[in-house]
C-alpha positions as CSV (number, residue, x, y, z in Angstrom):
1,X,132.6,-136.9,111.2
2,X,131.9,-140.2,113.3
3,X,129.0,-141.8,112.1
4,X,127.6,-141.4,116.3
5,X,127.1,-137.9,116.3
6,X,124.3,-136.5,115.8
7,X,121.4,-137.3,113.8
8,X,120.6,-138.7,110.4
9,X,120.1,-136.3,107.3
10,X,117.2,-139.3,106.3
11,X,115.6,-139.1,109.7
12,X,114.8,-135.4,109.4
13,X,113.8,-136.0,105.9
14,X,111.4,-138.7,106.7
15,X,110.0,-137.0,109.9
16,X,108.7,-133.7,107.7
17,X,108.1,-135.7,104.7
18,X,110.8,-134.1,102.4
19,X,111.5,-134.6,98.5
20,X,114.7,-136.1,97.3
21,X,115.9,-134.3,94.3
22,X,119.1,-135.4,94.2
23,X,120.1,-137.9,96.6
24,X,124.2,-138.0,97.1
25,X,125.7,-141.1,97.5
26,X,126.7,-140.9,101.0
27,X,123.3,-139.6,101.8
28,X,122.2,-142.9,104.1
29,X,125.4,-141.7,106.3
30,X,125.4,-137.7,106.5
31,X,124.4,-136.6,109.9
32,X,123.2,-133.5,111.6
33,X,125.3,-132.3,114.3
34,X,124.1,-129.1,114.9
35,X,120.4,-127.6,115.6
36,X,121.2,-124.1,113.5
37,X,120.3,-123.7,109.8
38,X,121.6,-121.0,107.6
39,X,120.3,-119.2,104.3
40,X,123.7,-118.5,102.0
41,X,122.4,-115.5,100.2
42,X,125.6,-113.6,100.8
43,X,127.8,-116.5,100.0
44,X,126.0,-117.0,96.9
45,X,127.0,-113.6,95.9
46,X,130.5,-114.3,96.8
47,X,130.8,-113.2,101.0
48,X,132.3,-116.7,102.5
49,X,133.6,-115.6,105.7
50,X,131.3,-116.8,108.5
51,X,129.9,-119.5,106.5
52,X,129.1,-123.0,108.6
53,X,129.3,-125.8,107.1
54,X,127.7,-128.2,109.5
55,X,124.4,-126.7,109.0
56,X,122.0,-127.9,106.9
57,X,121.3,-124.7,104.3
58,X,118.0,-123.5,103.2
59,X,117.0,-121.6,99.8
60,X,114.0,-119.6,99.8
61,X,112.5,-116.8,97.4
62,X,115.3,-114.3,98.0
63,X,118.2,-116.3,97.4
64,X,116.7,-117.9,94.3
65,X,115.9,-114.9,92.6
66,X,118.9,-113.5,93.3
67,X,120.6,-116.9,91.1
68,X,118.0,-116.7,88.4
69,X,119.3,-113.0,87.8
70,X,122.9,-114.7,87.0
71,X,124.1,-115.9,83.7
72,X,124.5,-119.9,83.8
73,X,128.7,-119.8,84.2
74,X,128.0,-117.4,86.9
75,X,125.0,-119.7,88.6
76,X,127.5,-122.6,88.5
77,X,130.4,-120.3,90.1
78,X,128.3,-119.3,92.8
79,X,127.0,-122.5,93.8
80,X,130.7,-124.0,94.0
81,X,131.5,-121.5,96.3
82,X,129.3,-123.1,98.9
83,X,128.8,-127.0,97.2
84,X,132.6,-127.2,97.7
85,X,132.3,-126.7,101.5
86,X,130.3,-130.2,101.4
87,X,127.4,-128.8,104.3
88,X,124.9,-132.1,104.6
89,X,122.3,-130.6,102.3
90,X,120.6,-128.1,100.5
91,X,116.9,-127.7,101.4
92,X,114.7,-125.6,98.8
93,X,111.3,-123.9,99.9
94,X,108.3,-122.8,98.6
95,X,108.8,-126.2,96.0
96,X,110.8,-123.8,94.3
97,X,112.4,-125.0,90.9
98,X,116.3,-126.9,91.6
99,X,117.8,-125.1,88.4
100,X,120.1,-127.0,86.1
101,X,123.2,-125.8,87.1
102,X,122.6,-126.2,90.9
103,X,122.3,-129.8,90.2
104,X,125.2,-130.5,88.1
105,X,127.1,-128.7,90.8
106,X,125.4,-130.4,93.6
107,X,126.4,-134.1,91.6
108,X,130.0,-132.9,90.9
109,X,130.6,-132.3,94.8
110,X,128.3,-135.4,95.3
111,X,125.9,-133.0,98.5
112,X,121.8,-134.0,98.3
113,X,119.5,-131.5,97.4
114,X,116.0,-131.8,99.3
115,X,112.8,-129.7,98.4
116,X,109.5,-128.8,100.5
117,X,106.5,-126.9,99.6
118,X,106.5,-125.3,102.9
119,X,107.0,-121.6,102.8
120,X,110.6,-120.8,104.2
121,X,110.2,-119.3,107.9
122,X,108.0,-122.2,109.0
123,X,110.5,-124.8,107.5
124,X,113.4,-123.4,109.4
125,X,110.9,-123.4,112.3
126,X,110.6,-126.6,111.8
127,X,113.3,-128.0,111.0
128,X,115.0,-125.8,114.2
129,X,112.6,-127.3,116.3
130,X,113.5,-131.2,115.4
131,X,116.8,-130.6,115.8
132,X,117.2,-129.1,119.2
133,X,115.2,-131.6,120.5
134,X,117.0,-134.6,118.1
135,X,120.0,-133.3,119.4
136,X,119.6,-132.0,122.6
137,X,122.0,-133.6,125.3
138,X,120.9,-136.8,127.3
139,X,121.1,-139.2,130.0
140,X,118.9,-142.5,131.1
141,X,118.7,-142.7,134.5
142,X,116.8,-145.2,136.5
143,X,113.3,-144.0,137.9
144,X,109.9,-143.4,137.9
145,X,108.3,-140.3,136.0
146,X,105.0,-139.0,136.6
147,X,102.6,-136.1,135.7
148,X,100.7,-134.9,139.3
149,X,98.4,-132.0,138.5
150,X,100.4,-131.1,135.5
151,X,103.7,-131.2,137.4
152,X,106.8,-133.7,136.2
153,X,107.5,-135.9,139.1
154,X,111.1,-137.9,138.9
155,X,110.8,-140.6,141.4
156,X,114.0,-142.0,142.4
157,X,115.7,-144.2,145.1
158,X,116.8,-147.8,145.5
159,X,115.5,-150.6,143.7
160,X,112.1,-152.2,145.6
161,X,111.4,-149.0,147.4
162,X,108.0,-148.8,146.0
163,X,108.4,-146.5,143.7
164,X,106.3,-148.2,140.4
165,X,103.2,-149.4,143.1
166,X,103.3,-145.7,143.9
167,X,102.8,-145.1,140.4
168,X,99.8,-147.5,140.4
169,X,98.2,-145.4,143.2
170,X,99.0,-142.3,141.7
171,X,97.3,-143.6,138.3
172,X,94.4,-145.0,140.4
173,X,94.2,-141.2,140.9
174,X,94.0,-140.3,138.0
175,X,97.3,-139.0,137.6
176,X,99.8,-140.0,134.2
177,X,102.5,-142.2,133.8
178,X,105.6,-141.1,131.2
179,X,108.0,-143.9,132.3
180,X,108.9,-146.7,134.7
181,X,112.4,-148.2,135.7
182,X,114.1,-146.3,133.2
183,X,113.9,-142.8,132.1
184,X,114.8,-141.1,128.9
185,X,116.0,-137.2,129.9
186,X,116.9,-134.9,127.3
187,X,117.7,-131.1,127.7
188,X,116.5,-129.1,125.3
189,X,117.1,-125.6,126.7
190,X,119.3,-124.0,129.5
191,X,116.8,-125.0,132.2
192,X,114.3,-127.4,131.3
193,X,114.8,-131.1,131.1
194,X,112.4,-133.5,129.1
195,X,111.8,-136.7,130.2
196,X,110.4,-139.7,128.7
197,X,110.5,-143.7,128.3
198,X,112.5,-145.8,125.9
199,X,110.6,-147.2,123.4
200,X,111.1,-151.1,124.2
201,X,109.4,-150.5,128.3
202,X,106.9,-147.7,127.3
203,X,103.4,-147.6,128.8
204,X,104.9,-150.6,130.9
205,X,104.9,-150.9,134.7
206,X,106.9,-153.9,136.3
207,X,105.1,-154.8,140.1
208,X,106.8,-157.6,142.1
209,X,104.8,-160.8,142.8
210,X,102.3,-159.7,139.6
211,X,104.7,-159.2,136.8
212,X,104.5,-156.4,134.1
213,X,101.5,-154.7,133.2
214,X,100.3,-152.6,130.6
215,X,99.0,-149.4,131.5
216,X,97.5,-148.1,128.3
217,X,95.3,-150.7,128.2
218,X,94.7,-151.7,131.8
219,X,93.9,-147.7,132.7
220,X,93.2,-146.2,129.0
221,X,95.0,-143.8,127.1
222,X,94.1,-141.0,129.4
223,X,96.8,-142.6,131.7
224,X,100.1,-142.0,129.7
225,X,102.1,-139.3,128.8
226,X,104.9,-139.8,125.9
227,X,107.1,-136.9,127.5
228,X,106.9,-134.8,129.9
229,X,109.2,-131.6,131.8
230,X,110.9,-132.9,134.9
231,X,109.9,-130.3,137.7
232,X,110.7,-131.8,140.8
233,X,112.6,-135.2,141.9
234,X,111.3,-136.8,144.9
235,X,113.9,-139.4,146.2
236,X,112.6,-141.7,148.3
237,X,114.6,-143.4,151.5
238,X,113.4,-145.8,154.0
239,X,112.9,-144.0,157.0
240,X,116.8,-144.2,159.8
241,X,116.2,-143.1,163.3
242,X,119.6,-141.9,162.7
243,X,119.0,-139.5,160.2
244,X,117.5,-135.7,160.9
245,X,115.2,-134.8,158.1
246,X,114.1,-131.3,157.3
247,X,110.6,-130.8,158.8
248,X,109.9,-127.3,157.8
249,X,111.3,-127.4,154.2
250,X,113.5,-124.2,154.4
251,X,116.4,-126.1,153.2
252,X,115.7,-126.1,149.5
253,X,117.5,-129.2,147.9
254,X,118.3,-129.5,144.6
255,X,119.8,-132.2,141.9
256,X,121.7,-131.3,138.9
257,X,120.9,-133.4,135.6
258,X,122.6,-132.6,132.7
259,X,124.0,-129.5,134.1
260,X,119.8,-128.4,134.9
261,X,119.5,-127.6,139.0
262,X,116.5,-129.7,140.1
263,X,114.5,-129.2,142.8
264,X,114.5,-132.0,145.1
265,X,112.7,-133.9,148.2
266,X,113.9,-136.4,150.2
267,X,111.0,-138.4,151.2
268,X,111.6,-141.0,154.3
269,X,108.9,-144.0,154.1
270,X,107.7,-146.0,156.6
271,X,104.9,-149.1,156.4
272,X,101.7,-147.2,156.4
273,X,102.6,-143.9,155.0
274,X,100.4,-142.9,152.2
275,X,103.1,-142.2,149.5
276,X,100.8,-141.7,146.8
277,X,99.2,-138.6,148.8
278,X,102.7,-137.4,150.1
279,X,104.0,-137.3,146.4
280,X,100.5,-135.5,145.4
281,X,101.1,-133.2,148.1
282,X,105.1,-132.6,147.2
283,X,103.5,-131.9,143.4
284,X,101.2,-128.9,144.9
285,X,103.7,-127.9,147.3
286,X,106.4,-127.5,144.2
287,X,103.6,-125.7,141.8
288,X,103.3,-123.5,144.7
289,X,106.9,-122.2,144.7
290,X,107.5,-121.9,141.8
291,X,104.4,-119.3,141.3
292,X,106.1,-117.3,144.6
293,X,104.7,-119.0,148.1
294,X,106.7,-120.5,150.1
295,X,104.4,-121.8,153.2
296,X,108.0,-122.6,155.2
297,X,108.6,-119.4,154.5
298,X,105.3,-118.0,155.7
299,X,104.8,-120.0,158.5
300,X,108.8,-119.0,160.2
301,X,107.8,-115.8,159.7
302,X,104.6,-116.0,161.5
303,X,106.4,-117.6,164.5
304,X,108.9,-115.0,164.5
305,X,106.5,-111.9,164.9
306,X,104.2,-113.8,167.5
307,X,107.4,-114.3,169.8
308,X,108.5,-110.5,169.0
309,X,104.9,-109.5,170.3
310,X,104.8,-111.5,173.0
311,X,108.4,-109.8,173.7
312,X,107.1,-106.6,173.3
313,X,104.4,-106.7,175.5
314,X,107.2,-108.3,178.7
């Protein structure tokens, strides 16, 4: 397995503060490459077909009473069944005992065995939960990412638009900043995109002719987010006479990220537009439809029956 893929077997240790008790010797170098766990009762009792060994696999109360009802020489043949498959690790719940024969086993196929006091459903929670977001896909793209009245705002267009000083204004509002210039999206289910700032430019704003500032500690914590959903991308475009732009908003518009449709607005600027209240508005506007109105909608329907009346009564 490339040493790229995925995630290490020590981060997810050291993130929920798991035991070692045996610690193989490749164990700085095993990665997670999938999000699923498994619990091998059935191939402990001798049922291998189906068995994945990628995943990470967890003991919990059935599965070890099930081994402590087996003689030693059969304990040690059962647990070859599965150590010989070298999966990254076995994780034991409940801070069960690791008997003696699961660790000679676990040393002769050199696979670490890790232990928790957590009962077994919330560990797999857990542990399923830090792994589909460890290894959901992801993209950096360059932007602006803001929460307006709770709704994920990815600014982007060309570089000195004015997309960071409206960031400013919006935080002047009141309104939260996840990241500037750079943005850190991750998918983590079939529709919904995370976003968030790499760690070397977070809580940092970069304004041209005053330099970078610090936004934590310029505005206070209430000012940042660490992550946040993307809901709407607003790409903004200095205004072209040339150019028609939709002034009703019946032409929904979207932007695909990591294979996640997006719904998108193209907003054309001009000196003296209030962007901050235009991207506040756009934030509404999007919360809106997504709870069912549509005021395009509305408002071409309105039109329509007031020129059929006025038909009507010709």
């Amino acid at each position: 397995m490339p040493e790229h893929e995925g995630i290490l077997l020590k981060t997810l240790v050291e993130h929920l503060h798991l035991e070692i008790a045996y610690q193989a010797t490749d164990y700085e170098r095993v990665h997670l490459t999938v999000a699923d766990i498994s619990r091998p009762g059935l191939q402990l009792a001798g049922f291998m077909e189906h068995f994945e060994p990628l995943r990470l696999q967890v003991i919990g109360n059935a599965e070890s009473c099930y081994v402590a009802n087996l003689t030693p020489e059969e304990r040690i043949e059962s647990y070859s069944r599965i150590f010989a498959q070298r999966f990254p690790a076995m994780l034991v719940a409940r801070n069960l005992p690791v008997d003696d024969e699961c660790l000679a086993v676990a040393k002769k196929y050199d696979v670490s065995i890790l232990r928790t006091d957590t009962a077994t459903g919330q560990i797999v929670t857990e542990v399923t939960a830090f792994l589909k977001i460890a290894l959901a896909p992801s993209i950096t793209r360059h932007g602006v990412l803001m929460e307006i009245y709770g709704e994920g705002l990815l600014l982007i267009g060309e570089s000195g638009i004015g997309k960071s000083e409206a960031a400013v204004e919006l935080l002047k509002r009141g309104h939260r900043l996840i990241a500037d210039d750079a943005v850190d999206i991750r998918k983590i289910a079939e529709n919904i995109l995370v976003g968030t700032a790499p760690n070397l430019i977070r809580n940092y704003v970069e304004l041209r002719g005053i330099g970078i500032i610090n936004v934590a500690k310029l505005y206070g914590m209430s000012a940042i987010r660490s992550e946040n959903n993307i809901d709407l991308v607003v790409n903004i475009v200095p205004w072209n006479n040339q150019e028609v732009y939709d002034r009703l908003g019946l032409e929904d518009q979207y932007m695909e990220i990591l294979g996640v449709k997006v719904p998108m607005n193209t907003i054309p600027i001009t000196p003296g537009r209030n962007l901050a209240v235009i991207l506040e508005v756009a934030a509404m506007n999007n919360r809106q439809r997504k709870m069912g109105y549509n005021p395009a909608l509305e408002f071409t329907q309105q039109i329509d029956r007031h020129f059929e009346e006025t038909v009507g009564k010709k």
